[in-house]
DOZA-556358 format. One record per residue: residue in three letters; residue number from 1; z negated, x, y negated of N, C-alpha, C in turn. Coordinates in steps of 0.001 Angstrom, whole numbers, plus 524288, in hexadecimal, padded with zeros to 5 digits. Atoms other than C-alpha are relative to their C-alpha. Example, Ala and Ser with C-alpha at 12.3 -4.5 7.8 and 13.67 -1.06 7.14 Angstrom:
2
(site Ala; 1; (80000; 8037A; 804A6); (7E188; 8300C; 81194); (80000; 80384; 7FB50))
(site Ser; 2; (8003C; 7FCCC; 804A6); (7E41C; 83566; 80424); (7FD26; 7FCFE; 7FBBE))
This chain:
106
(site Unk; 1; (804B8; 801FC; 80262); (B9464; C97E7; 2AD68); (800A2; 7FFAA; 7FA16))
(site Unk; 2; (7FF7C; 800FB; 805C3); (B9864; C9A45; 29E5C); (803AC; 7FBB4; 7FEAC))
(site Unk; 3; (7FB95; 803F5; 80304); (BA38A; C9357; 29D1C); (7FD0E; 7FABD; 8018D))
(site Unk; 4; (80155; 80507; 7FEA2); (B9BA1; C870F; 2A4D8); (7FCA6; 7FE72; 7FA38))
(site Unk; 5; (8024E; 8004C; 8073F); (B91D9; C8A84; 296A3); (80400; 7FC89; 7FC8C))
(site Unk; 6; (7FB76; 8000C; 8026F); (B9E86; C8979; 29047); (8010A; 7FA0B; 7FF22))
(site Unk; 7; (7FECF; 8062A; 8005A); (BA0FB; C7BFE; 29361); (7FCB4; 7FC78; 7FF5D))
(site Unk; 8; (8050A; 80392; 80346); (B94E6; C7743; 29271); (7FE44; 7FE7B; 7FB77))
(site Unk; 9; (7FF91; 7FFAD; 8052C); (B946D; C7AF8; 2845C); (80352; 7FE1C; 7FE10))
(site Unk; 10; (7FB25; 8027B; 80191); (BA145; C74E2; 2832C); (80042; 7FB7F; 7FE8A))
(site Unk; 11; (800EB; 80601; 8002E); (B9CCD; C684F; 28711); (7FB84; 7FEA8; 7FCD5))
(site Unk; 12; (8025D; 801E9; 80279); (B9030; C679A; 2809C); (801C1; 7FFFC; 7FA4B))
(site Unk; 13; (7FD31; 800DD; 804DB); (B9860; C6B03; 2739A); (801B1; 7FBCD; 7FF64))
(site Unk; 14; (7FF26; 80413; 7FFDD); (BA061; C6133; 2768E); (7FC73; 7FA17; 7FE84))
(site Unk; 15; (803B5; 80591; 7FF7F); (B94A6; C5651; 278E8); (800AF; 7FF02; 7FAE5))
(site Unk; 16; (8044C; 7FF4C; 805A7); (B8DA9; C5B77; 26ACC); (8041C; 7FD75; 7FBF4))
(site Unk; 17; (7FB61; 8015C; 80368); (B9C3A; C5A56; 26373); (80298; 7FDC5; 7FF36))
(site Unk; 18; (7FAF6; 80296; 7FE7E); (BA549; C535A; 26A3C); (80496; 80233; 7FEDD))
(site Unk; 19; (7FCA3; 7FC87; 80220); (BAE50; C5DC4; 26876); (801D6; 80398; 8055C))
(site Unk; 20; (7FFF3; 7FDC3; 7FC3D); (BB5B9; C654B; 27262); (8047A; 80485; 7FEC7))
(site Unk; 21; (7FEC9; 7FC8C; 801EA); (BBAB4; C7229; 27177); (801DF; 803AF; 80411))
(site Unk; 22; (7FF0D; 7FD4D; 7FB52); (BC32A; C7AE1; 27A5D); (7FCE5; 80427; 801A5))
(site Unk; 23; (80372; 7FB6A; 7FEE2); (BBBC4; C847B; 2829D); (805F9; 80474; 801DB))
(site Unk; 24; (7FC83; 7FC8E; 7FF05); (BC408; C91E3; 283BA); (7FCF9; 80393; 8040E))
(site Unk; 25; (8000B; 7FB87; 7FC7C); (BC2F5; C9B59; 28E7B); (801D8; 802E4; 801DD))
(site Unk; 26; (7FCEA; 7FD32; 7FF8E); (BC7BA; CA7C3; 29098); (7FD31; 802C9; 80441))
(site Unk; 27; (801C1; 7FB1A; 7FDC8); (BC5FE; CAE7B; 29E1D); (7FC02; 7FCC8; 801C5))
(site Unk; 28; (80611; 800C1; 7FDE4); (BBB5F; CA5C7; 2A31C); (7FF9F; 80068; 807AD))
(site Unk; 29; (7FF37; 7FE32; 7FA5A); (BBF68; CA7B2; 2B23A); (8007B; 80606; 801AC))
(site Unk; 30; (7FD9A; 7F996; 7FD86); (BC1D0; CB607; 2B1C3); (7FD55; 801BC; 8031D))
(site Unk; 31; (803BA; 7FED8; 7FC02); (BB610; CB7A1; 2BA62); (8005D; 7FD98; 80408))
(site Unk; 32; (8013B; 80211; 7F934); (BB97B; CAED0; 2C52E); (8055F; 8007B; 80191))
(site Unk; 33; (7FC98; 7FE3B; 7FBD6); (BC2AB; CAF3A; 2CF26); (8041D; 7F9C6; 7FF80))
(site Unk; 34; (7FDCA; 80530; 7FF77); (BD03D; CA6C4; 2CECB); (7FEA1; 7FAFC; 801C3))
(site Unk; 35; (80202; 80525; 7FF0A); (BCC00; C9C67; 2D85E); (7F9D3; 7FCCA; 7FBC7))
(site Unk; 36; (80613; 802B4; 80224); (BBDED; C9A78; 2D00C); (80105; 7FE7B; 7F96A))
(site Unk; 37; (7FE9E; 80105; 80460); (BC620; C9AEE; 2C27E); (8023E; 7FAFA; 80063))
(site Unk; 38; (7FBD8; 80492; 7FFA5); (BCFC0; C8F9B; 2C781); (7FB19; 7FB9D; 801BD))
(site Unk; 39; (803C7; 80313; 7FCE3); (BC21A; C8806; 2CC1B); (7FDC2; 7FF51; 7F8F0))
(site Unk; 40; (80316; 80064; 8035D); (BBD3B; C89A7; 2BE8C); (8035F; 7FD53; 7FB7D))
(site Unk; 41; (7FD09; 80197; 80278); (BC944; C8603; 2B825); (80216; 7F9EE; 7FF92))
(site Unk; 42; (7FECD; 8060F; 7FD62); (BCB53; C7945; 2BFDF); (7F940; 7FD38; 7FE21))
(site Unk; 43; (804F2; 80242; 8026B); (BBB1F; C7727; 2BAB0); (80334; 7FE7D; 7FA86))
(site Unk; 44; (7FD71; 80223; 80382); (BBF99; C77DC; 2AD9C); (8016A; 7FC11; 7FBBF))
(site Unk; 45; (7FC20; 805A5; 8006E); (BCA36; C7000; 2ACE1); (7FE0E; 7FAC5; 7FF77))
(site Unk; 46; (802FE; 803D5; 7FD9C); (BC0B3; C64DF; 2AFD0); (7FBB7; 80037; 7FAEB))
(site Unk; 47; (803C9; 80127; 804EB); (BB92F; C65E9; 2A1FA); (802B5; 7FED5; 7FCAD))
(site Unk; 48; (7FC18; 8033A; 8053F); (BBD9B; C5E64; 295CD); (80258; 802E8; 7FDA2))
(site Unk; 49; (7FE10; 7FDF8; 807A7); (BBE54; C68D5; 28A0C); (8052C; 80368; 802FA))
(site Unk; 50; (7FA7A; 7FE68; 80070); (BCA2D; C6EE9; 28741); (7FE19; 80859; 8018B))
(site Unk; 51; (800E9; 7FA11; 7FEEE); (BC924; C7E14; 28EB1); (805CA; 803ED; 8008F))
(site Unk; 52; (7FC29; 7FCD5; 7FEE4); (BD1CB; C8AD3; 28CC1); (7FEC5; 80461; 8015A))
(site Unk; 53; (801A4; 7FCC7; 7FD59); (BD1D8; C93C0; 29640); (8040A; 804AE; 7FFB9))
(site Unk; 54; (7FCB0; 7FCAA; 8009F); (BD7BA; CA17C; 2957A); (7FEB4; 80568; 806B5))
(site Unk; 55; (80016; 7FDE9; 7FBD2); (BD97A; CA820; 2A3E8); (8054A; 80212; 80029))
(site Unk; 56; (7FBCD; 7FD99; 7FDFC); (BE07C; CB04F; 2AA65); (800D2; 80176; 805F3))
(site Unk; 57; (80033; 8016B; 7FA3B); (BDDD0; CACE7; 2B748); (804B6; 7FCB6; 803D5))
(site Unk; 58; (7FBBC; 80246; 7FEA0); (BE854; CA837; 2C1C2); (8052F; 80211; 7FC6E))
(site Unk; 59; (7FBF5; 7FC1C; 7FF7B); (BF1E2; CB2B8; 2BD4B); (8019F; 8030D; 80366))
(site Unk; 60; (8004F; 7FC7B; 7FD33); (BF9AD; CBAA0; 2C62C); (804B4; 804F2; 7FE3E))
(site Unk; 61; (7FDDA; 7FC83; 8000C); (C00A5; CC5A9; 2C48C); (80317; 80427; 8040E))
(site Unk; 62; (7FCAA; 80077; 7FA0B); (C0C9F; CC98A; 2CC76); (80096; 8069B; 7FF82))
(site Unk; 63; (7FFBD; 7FAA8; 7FFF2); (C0A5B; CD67A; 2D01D); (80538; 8036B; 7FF93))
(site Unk; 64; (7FB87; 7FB4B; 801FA); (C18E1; CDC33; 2CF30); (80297; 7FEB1; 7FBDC))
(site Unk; 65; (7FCC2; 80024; 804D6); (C1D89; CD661; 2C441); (7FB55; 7FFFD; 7FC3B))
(site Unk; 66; (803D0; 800AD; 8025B); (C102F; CD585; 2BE77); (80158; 7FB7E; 7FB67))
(site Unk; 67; (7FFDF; 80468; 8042F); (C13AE; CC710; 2B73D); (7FA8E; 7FCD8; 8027D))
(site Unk; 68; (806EB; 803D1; 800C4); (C07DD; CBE12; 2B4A1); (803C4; 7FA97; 80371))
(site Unk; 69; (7FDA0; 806AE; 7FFCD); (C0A3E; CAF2D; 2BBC1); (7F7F5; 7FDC3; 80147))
(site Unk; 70; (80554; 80513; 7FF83); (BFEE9; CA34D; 2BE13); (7FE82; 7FFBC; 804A9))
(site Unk; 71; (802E9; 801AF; 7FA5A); (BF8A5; CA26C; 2CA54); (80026; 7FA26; 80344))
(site Unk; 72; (7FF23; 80600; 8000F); (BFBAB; C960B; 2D1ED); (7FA96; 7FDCF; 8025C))
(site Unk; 73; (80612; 8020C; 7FE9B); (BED69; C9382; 2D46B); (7FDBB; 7FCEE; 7F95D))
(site Unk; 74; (800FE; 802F4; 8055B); (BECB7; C9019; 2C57C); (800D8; 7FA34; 7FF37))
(site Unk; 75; (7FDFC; 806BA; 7FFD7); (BF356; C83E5; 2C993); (7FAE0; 7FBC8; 80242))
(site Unk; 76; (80564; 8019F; 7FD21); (BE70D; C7FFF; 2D0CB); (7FA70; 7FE85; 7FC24))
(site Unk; 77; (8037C; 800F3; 804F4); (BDF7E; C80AF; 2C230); (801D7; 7FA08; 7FDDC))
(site Unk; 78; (80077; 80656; 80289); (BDC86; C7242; 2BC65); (8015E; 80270; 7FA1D))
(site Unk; 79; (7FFD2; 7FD9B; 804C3); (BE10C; C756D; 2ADB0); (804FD; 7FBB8; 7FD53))
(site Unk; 80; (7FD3A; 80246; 8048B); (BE73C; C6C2A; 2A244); (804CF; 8037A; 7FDFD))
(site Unk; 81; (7FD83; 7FD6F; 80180); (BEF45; C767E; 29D19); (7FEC3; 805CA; 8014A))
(site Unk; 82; (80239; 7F90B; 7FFCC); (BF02D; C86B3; 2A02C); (80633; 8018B; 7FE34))
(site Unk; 83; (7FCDC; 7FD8D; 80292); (BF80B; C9041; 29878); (7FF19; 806E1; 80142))
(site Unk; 84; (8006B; 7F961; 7FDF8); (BFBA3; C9EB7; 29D51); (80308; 80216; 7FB46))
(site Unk; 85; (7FDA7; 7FE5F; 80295); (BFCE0; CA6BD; 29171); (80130; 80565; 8038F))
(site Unk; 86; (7FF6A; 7FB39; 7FDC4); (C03DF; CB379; 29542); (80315; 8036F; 7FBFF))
(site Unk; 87; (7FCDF; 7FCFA; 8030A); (C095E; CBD95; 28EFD); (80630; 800B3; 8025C))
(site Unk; 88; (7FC06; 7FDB2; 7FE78); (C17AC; CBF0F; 28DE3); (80115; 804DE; 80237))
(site Unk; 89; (7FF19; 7FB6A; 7FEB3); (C1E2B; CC891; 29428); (80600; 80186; 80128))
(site Unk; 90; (80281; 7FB27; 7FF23); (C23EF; CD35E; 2928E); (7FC55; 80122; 7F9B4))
(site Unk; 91; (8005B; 7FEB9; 80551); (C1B4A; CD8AA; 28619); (7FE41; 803C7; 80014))
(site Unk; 92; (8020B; 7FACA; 7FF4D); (C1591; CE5C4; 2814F); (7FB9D; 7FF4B; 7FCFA))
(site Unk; 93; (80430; 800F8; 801E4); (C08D5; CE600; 27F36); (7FC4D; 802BB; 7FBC3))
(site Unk; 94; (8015E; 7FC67; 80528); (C086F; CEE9C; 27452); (80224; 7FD0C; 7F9A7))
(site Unk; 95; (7FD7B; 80221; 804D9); (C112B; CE5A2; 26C0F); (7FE8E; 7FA7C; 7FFC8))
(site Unk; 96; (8017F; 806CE; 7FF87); (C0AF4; CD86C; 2694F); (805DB; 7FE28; 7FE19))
(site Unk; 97; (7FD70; 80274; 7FEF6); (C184B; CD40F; 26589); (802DD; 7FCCF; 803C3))
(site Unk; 98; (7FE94; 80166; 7F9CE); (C1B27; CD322; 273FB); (7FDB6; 7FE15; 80272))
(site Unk; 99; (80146; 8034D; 7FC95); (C12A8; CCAFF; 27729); (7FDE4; 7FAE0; 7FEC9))
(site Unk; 100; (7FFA9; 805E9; 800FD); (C120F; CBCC9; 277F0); (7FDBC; 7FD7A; 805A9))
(site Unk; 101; (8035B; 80240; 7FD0B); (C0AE5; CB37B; 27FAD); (8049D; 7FACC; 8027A))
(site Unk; 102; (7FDC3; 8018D; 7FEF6); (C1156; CAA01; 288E0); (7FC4F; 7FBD7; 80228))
(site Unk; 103; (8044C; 8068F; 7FEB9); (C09F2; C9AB1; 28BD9); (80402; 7FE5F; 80381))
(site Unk; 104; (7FC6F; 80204; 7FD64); (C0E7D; C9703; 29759); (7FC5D; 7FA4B; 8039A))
(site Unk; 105; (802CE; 803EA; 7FCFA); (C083B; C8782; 29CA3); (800E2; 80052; 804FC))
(site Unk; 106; (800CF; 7FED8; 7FA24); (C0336; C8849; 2AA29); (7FED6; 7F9A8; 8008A))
């Protein structure tokens, strides 16, 4: 229900200005359940302005080696571009020198 606010306000900006302006979001699925995030994601997709979304949904984690990979249900998301930042690894998390961020295009 907020974020639908969200866009509403987006667009009537838009009308008043003619101006369009990315909407950012961090975390706006964390309350629903994979299948209802990938339903909301494929909505979306399907509006003009320029949106960035920051999830962490459709991760899995391999229980004996404990490495991060993508879920192949992500493939099933409508999306222009997606980017999995992750943290390198190995690093210590006491020494910010050790750690660096890794962009990998999905």
């Amino acid at each position: 229900m907020h974020i639908s606010i969200l866009f509403a306000i987006s667009e009537l900006a838009s009308e008043i200005k003619e101006e369009n302006f990315p909407m950012i979001f961090d975390a706006p699925t964390s309350s629903f359940g994979e299948n209802k995030t990938a339903q909301f994601l494929n909505l979306i997709y399907q509006t003009e302005n320029q949106k960035i979304l920051l999830i962490k949904d459709f991760l899995h984690t391999d229980k004996s080696t404990k490495s991060l990979s993508i879920k192949k249900e992500f493939e099933n998301v409508r999306r222009d571009k997606a980017f999995w930042v992750k943290l390198e690894r190995p690093f210590d998390s006491n020494n910010l020198k050790t750690i660096n961020s890794q962009v990998i295009t999905l």
